[in-house]
C-alpha positions as CSV (number, residue, x, y, z in Angstrom):
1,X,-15.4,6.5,-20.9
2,X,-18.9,5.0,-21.0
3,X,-19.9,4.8,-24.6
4,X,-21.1,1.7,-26.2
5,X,-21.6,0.8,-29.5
6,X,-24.8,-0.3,-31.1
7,X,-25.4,-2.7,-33.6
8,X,-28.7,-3.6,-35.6
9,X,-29.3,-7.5,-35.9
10,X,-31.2,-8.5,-39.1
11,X,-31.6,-12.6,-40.2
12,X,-28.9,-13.4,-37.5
13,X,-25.9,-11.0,-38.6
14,X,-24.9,-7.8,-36.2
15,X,-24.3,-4.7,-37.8
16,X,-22.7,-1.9,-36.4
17,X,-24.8,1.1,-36.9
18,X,-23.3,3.8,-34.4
19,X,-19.8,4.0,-32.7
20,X,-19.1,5.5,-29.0
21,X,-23.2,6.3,-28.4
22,X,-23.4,8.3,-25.0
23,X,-27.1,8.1,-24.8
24,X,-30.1,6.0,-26.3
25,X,-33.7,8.1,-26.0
26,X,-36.9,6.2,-26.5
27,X,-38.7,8.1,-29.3
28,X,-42.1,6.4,-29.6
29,X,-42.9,2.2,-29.5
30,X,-40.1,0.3,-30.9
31,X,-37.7,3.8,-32.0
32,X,-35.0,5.1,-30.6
33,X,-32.6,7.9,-31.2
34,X,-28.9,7.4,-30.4
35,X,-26.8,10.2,-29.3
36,X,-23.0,10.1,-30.2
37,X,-20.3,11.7,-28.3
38,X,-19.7,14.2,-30.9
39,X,-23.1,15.3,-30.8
40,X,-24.2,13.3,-34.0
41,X,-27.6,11.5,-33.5
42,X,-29.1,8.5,-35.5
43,X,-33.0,7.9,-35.1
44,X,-33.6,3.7,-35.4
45,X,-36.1,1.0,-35.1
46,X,-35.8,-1.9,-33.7
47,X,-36.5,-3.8,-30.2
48,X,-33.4,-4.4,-27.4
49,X,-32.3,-7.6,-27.5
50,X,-29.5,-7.0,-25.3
51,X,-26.9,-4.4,-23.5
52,X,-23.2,-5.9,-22.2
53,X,-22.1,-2.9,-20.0
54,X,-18.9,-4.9,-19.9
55,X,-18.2,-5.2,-23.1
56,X,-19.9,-1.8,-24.6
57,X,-21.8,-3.3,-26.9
58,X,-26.0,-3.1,-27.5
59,X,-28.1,-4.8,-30.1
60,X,-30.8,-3.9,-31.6
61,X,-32.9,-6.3,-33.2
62,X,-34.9,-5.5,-36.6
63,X,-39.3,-5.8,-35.8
């Protein structure tokens, strides 16, 4: 499986905001909408700071 899971990091701390994302959509500037596995999506604002293809893991980061 390819899914990753995004966290949103605010003042330092990572939160995880969406488990086993299969697709992140640009939606404007600086908004996204994460797609889940199940079908479930999650609209969210916020800048990449970084993706770990390795490690399934991508953070957001607060504007």
């Amino acid at each position: 499986m390819c899914e990753s899971n995004v966290y949103l990091k605010e003042n330092d701390t990572e939160k995880l905001i969406m488990e086993n994302v299969a697709a992140i959509t640009p939606a404007g500037k600086d908004t996204f909408i994460l797609k889940g596995l199940l079908g479930e999506r999650m609209e969210i604002a916020g800048i990449i700071e970084d993706i770990n293809l390795m490690e399934h893991k991508i953070i957001l980061k607060t504007l």
